[in-house]
N, CA, C and O atoms as a GROMACS GRO file, in nm:
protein
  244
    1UNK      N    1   5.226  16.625  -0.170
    1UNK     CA    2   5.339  16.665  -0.251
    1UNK      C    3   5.379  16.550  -0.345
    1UNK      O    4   5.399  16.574  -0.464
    2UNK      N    5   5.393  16.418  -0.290
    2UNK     CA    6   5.420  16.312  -0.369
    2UNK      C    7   5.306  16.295  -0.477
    2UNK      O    8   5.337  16.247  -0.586
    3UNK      N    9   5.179  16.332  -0.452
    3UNK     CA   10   5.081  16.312  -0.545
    3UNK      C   11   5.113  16.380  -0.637
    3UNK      O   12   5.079  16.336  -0.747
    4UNK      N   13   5.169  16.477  -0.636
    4UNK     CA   14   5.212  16.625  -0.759
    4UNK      C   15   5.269  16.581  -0.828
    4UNK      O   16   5.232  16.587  -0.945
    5UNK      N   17   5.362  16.527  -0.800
    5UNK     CA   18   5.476  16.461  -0.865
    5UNK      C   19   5.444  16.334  -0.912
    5UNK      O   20   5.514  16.292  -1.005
    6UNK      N   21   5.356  16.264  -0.871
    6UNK     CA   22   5.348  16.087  -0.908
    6UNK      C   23   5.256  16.106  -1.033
    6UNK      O   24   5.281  16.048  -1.139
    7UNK      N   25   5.159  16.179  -1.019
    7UNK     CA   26   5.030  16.186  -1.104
    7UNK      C   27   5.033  16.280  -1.215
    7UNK      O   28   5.066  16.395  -1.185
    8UNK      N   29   5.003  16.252  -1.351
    8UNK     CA   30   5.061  16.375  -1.444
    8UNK      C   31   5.003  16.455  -1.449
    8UNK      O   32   4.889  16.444  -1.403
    9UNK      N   33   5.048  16.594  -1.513
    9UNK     CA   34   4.993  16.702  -1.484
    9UNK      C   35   4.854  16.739  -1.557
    9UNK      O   36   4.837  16.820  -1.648
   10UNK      N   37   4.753  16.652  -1.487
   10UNK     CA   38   4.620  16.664  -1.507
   10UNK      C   39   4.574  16.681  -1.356
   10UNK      O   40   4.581  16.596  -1.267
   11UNK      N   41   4.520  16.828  -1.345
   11UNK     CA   42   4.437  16.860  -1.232
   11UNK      C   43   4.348  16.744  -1.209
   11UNK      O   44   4.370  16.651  -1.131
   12UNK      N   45   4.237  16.761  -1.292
   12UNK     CA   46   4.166  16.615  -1.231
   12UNK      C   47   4.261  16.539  -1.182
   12UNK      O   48   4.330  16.566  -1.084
   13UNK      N   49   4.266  16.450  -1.245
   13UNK     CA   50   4.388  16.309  -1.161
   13UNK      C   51   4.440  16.377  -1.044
   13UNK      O   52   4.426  16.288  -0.960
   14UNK      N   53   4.473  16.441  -1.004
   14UNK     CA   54   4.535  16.526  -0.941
   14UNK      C   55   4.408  16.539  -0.826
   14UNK      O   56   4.456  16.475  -0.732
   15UNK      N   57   4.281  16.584  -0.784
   15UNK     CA   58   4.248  16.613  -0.704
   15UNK      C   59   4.168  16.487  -0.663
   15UNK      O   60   4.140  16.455  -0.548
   16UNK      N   61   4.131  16.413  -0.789
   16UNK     CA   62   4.076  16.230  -0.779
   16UNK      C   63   4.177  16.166  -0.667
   16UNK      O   64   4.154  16.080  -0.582
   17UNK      N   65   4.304  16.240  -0.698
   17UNK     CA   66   4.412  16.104  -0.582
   17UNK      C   67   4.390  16.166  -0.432
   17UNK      O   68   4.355  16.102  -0.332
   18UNK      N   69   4.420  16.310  -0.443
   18UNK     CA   70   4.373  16.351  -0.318
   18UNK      C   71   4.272  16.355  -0.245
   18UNK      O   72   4.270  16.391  -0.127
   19UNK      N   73   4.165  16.314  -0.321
   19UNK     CA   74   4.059  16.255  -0.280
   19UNK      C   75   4.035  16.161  -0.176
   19UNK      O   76   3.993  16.168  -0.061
   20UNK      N   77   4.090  16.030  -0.285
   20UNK     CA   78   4.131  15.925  -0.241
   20UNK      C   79   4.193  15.912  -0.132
   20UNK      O   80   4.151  15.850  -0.035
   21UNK      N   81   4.332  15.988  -0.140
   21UNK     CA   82   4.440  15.957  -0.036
   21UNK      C   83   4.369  16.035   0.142
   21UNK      O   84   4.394  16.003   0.259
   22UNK      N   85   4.291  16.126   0.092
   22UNK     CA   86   4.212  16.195   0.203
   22UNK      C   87   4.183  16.132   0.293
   22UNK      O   88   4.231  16.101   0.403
   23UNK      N   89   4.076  16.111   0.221
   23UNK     CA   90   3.961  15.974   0.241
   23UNK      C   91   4.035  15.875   0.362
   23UNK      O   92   4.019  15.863   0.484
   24UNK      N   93   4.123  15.812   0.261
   24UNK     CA   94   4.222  15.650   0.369
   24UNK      C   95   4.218  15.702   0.499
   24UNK      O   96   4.163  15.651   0.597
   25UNK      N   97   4.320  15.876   0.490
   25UNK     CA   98   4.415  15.950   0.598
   25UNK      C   99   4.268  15.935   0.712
   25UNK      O  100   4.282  15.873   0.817
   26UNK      N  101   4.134  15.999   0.675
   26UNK     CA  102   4.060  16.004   0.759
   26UNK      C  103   3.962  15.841   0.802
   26UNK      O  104   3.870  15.832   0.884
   27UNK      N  105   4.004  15.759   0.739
   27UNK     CA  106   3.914  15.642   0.774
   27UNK      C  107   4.030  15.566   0.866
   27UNK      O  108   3.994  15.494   0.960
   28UNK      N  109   4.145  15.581   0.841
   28UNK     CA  110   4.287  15.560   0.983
   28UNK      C  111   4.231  15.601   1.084
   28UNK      O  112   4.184  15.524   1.167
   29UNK      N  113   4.226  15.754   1.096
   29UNK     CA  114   4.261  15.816   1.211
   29UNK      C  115   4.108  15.764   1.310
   29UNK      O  116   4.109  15.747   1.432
   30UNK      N  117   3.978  15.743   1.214
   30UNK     CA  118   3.840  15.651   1.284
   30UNK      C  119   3.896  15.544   1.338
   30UNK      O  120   3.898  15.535   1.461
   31UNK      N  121   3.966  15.417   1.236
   31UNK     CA  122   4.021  15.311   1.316
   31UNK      C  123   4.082  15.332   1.428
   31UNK      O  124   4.064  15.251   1.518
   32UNK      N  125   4.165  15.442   1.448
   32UNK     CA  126   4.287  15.414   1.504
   32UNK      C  127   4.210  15.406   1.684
   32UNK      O  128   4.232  15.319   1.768
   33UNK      N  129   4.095  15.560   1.703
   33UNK     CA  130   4.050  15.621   1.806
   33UNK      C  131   3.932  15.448   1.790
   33UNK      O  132   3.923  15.417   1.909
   34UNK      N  133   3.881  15.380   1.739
   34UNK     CA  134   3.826  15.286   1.764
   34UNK      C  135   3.870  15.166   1.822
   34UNK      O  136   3.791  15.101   1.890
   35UNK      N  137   3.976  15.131   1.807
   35UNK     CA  138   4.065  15.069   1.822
   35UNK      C  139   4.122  15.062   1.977
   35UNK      O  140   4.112  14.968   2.055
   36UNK      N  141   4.201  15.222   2.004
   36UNK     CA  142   4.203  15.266   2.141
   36UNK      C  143   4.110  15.251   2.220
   36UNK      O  144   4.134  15.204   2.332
   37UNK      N  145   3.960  15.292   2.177
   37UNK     CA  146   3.857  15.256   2.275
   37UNK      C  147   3.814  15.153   2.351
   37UNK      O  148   3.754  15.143   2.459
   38UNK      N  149   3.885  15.034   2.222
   38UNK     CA  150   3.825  14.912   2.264
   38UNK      C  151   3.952  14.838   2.349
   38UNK      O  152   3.929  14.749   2.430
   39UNK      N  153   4.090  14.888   2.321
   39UNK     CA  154   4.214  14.876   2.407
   39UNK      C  155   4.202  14.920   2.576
   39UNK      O  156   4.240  14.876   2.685
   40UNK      N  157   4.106  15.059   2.510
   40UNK     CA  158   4.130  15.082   2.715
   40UNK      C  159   4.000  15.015   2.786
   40UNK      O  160   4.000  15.021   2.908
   41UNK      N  161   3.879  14.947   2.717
   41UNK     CA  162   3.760  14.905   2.799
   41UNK      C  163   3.826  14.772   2.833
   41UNK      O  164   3.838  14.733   2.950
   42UNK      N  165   3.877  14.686   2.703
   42UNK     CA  166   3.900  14.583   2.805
   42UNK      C  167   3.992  14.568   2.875
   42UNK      O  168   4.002  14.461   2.936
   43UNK      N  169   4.134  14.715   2.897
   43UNK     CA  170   4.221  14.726   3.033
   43UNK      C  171   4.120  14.706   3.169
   43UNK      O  172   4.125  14.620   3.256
   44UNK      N  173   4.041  14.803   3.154
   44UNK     CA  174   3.927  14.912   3.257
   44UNK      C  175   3.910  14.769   3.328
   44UNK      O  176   3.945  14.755   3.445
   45UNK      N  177   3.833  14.623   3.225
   45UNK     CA  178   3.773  14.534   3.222
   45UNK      C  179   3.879  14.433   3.321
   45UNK      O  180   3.834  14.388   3.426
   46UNK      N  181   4.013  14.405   3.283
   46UNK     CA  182   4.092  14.348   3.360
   46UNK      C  183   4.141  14.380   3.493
   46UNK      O  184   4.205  14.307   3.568
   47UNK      N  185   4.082  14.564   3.521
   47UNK     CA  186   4.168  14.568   3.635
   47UNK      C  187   4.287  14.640   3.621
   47UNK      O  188   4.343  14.679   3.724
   48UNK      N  189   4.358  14.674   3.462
   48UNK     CA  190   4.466  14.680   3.466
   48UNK      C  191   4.472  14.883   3.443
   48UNK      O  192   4.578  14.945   3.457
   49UNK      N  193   4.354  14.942   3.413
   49UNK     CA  194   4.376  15.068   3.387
   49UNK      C  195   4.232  15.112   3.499
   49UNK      O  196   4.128  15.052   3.527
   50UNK      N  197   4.286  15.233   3.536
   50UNK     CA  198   4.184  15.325   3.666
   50UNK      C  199   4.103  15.383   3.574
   50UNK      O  200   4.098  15.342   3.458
   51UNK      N  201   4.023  15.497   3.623
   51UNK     CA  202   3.981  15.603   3.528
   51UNK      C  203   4.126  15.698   3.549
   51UNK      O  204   4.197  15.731   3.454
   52UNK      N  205   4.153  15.734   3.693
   52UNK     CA  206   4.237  15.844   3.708
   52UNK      C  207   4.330  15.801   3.555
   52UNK      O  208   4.358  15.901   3.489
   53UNK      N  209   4.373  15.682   3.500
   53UNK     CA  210   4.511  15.676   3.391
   53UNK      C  211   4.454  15.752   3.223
   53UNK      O  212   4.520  15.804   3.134
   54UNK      N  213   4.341  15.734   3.233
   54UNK     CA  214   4.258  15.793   3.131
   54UNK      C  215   4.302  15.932   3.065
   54UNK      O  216   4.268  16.040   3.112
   55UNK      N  217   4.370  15.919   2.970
   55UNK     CA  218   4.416  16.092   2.889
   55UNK      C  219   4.296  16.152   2.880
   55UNK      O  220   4.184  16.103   2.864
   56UNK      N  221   4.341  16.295   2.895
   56UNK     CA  222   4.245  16.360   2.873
   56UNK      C  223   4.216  16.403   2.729
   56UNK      O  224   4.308  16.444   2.659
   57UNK      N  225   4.054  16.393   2.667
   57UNK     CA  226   4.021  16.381   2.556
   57UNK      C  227   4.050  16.497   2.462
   57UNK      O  228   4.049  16.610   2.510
   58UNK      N  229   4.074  16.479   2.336
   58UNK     CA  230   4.118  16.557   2.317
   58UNK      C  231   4.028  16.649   2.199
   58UNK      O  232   3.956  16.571   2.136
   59UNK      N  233   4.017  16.756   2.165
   59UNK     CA  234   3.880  16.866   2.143
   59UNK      C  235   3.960  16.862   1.954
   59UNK      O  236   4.071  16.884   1.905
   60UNK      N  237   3.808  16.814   1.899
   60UNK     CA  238   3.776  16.797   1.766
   60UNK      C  239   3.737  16.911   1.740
   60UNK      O  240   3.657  16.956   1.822
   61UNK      N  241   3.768  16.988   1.640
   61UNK     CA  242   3.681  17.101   1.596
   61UNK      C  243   3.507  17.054   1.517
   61UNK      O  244   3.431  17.143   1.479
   0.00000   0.00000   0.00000
């Protein structure tokens, strides 16, 4: 919505940002689950997390 408004009213520009902004939203959400992975191995690693504490995973289409 902010893109609508920020970017002038040129479709292109317009689907170039959403592109873009896509893009970031989905290269986050990689970090983020990479990130976690490597948070709970080296809990697992200390001792400090079970398996039983382990969320259950959650279903990607």
């Amino acid at each position: 919505m902010l893109a609508a408004v920020v970017t002038p009213p040129d479709v292109i520009t317009q689907v170039i940002l959403f592109t873009v902004v896509y893009g970031l939203y989905e290269l986050s959400i990689f970090l983020v689950g990479r990130v976690e992975r490597k948070r709970e191995a080296e809990l697992r690693a200390q001792g400090l997390m079970d398996d039983e504490d382990e969320p259950e995973p959650e279903a990607r289409p």
